[in-house]
C-alpha positions as CSV (number, residue, x, y, z in Angstrom):
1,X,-55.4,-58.0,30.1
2,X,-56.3,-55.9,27.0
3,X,-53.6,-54.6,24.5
4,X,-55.0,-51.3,25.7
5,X,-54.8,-52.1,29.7
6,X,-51.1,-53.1,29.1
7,X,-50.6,-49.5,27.1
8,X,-52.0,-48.1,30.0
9,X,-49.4,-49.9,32.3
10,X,-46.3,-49.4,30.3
11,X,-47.3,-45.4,30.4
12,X,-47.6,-45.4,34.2
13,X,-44.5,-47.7,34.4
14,X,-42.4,-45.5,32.1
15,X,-44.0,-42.2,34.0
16,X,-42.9,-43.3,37.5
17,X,-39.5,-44.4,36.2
18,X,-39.0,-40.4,34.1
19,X,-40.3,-39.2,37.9
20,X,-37.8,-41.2,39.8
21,X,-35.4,-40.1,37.4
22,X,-36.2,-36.4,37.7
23,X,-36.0,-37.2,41.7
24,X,-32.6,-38.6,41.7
25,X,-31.1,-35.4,39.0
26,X,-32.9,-32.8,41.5
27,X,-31.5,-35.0,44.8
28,X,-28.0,-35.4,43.1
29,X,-28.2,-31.6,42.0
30,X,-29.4,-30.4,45.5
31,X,-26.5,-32.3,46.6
32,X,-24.2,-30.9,44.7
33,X,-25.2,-26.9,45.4
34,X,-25.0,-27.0,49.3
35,X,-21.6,-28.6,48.9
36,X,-20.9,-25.8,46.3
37,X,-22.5,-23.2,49.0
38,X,-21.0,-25.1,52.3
39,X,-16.9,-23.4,50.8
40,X,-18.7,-19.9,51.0
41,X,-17.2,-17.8,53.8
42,X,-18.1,-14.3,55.2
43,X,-15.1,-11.4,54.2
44,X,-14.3,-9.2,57.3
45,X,-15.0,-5.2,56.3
46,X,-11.2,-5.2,55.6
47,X,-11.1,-7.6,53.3
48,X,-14.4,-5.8,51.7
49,X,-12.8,-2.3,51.2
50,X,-9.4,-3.7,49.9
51,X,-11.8,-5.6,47.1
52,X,-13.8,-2.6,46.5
53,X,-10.3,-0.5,46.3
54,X,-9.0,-2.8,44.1
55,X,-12.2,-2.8,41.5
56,X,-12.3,0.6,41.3
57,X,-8.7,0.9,40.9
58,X,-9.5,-0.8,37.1
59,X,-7.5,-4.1,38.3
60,X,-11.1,-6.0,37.9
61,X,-10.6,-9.4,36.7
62,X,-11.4,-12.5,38.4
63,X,-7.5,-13.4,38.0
64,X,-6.8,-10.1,39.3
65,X,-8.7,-10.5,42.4
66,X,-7.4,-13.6,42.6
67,X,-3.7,-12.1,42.3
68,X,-4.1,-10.1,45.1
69,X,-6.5,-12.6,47.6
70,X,-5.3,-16.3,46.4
71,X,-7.9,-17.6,49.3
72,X,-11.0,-15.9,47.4
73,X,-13.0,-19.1,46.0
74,X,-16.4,-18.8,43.2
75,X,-18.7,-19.4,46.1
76,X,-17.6,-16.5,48.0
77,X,-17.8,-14.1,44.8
78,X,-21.0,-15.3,44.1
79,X,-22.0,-14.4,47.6
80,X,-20.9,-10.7,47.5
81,X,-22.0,-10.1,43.3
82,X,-25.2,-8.6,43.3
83,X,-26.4,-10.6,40.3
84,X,-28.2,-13.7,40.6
85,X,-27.3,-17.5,39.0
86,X,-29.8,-19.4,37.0
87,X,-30.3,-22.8,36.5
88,X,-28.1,-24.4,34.0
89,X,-29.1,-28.3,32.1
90,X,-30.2,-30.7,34.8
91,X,-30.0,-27.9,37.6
92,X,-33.2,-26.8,39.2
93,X,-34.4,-23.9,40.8
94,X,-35.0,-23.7,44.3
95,X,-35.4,-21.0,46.5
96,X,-34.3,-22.7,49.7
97,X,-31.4,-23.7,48.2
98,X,-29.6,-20.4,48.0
99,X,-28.7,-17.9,51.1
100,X,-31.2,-15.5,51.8
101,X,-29.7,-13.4,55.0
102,X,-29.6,-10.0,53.5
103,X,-26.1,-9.7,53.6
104,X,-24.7,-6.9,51.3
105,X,-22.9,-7.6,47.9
106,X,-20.6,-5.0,46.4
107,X,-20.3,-5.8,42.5
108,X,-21.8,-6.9,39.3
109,X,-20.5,-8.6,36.4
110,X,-19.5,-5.8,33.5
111,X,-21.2,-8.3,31.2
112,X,-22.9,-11.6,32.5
113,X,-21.9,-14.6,30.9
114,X,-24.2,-17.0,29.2
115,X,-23.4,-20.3,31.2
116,X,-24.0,-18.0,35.0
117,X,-25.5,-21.0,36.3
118,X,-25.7,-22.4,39.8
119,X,-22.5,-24.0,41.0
120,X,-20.4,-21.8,38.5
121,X,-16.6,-21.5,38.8
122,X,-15.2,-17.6,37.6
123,X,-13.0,-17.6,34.7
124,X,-9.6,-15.6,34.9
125,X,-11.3,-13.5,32.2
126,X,-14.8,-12.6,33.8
127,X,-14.7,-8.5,34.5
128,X,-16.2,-6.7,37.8
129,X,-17.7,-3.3,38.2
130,X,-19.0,-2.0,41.9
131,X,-22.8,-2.1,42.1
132,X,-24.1,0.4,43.9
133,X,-23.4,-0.5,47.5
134,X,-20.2,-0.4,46.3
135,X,-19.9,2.7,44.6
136,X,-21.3,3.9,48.2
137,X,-18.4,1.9,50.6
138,X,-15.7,3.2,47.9
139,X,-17.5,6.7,48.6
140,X,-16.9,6.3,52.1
141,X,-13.6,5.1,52.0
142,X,-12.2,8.2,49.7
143,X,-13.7,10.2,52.4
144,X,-11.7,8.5,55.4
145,X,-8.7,8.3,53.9
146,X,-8.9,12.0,52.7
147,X,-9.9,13.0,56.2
148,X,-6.9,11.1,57.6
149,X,-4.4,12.8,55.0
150,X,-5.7,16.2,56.4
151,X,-5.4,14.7,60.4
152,X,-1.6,13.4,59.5
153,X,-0.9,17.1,57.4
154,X,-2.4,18.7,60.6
155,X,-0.3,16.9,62.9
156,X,2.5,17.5,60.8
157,X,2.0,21.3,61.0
158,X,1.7,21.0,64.8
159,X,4.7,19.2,65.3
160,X,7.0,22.1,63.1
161,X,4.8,24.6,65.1
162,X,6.2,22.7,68.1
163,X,10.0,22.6,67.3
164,X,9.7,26.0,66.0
165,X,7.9,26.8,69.5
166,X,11.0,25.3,71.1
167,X,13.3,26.7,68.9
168,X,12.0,30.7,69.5
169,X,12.0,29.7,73.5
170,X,15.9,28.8,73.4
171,X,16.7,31.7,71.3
172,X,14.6,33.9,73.6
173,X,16.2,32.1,76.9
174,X,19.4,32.4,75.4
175,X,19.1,35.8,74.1
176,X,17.9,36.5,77.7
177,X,20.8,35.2,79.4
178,X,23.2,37.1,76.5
179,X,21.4,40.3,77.9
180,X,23.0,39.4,81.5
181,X,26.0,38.5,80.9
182,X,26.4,41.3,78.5
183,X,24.6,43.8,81.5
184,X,27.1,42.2,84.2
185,X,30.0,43.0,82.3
186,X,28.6,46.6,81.4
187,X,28.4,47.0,85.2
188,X,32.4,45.5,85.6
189,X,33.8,47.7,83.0
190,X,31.5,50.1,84.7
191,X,33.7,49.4,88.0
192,X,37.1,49.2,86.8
193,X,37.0,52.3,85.1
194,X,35.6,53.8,88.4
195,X,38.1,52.1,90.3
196,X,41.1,53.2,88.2
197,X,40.3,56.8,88.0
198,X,40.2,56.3,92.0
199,X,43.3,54.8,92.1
200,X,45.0,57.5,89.5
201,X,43.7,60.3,91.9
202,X,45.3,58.9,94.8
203,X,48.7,58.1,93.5
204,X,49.2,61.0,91.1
């Protein structure tokens, strides 16, 4: 074998042993992200308006959010956060690799970080603002709870209507019965009087 025939074979050797190498990263790394997207879980609408409520209300921290839902995990926030990860050193990017079900997300990050990579855990200091899905379901949500403060202010009212209702009927009933009492003894006095100037004319 030539000098140049055994160049030739330590090339190919040395090229299929970088490729196997690349193979086992991307296996090991593939590995590693449907692990990392297999602790993902779906939030109930509940659970999606108390996070929107609590972004908007300025407490927007990952250790906030944390604070108030201790079960929240990075997978999930990446789920719902509208922007996207990108692959980090020895990660590669694969499109079938990351859930595509057109579920809706409901924030951003105020500023993305440099290391947003695939597989990335939030730090206590990474800051949230609502996207604008959000901004819409927060929208919604002022408008529910305002309509309910008017429903429970309207009941309210009724209810006072009510007793005073009630209130004006025993008066009236009361007054009515008053009336009566006060017409009987009208018509007693009315009789006594009679009575005695009968019994005066008689005897005197």
């Amino acid at each position: 074998m030539t000098s140049l025939d055994e160049l030739g074979k330590k090339l190919s050797d040395s090229l299929v042993i970088q490729m196997e190498k690349q193979r086992q990263l991307q296996a090991n790394f593939h590995k590693k992200l449907e692990a990392y997207n297999s602790e993902q879980f779906n939030l109930t609408n509940k659970q999606i308006d108390s996070l929107v409520s609590l972004i908007a209300s300025g407490k927007n921290t990952y250790k906030d959010i944390q604070d108030a839902f201790p079960w929240i995990n990075s997978p999930t926030m990446c789920y719902y956060l509208v922007d996207a990860p990108k692959s980090g050193p020895d990660q590669f990017a694969s499109m079938e690799l990351i859930p595509i079900d057109n579920h809706q997300t409901y924030f951003q990050f105020k500023e993305v970080p440099d290391d947003f990579f695939y597989l990335y855990e939030f730090k206590p200091t990474d800051t949230f603002i609502l996207n604008i899905t959000g901004e819409n379901r927060l929208y919604e949500l002022q408008k529910e709870q305002y309509i309910e403060k008017l429903t429970l202010q309207n009941t309210q009212i009724a209810k006072e209507s009510l007793t005073v209702a009630k209130e004006s009927a025993t008066y009236a009933k009361k007054a009515y019965y008053a009336a009566i009492i006060i017409g009987i003894i009208g018509i007693l006095l009315g009789i006594q009087e009679k009575l005695i100037s009968l019994i005066q004319s008689i005897f005197y």
